[in-house]
C-alpha angles and dihedrals in degrees: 000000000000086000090055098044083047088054100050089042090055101043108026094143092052102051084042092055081042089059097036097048107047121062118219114249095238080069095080104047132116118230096276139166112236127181113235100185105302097347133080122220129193117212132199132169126216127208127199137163117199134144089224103072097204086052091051094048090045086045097052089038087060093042101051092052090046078061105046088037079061102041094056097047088061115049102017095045089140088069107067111242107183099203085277129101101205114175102032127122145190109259091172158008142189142172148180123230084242096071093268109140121174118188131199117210127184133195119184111210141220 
């Protein structure tokens, strides 16, 4: 613990440009179902730039569920989706200085 608060103490600049810098892999995903044991959760990723950081992650919230919302109407048209997503929830979230916010939302399914 104390290596790893020295270390952040004595490089700060260079673990921030590391974080800046690299996007996440879950980024760069497509609303998709996946299976988690005997579950199946669908998954959809939301994108927003704005200079306000609590618009861009509302912005990026809303626009995640609109695709998921999507993406279950249309290939899953046999379950009922009502137009709510009751039930889903943020499992991540992350964003650039520059305004940039990305936003995982999960939805696990009957």
């Amino acid at each position: 613990m104390r290596l790893l608060l020295a270390a952040l103490l004595l490089a700060p600049a260079a673990v921030e440009a590391q974080f800046v810098s690299q996007r996440p892999a879950w980024t760069r995903r497509k609303p998709m179902v996946v299976k988690r044991g005997r579950e199946r959760v669908a998954i959809a990723v939301g994108y927003a730039k704005f200079d306000n950081p609590a618009l861009a992650r509302a912005a990026a919230e809303g626009r995640a569920r609109a695709e998921l919302l999507r993406y279950l109407q249309k290939k899953h048209a046999k379950e009922s989706f009502d137009g709510e997503l009751s039930g889903a929830f943020i499992v991540d979230v992350w964003g650039r200085r520059d305004g940039s916010t990305y936003v995982r939302l999960e939805l696990k399914l009957p």
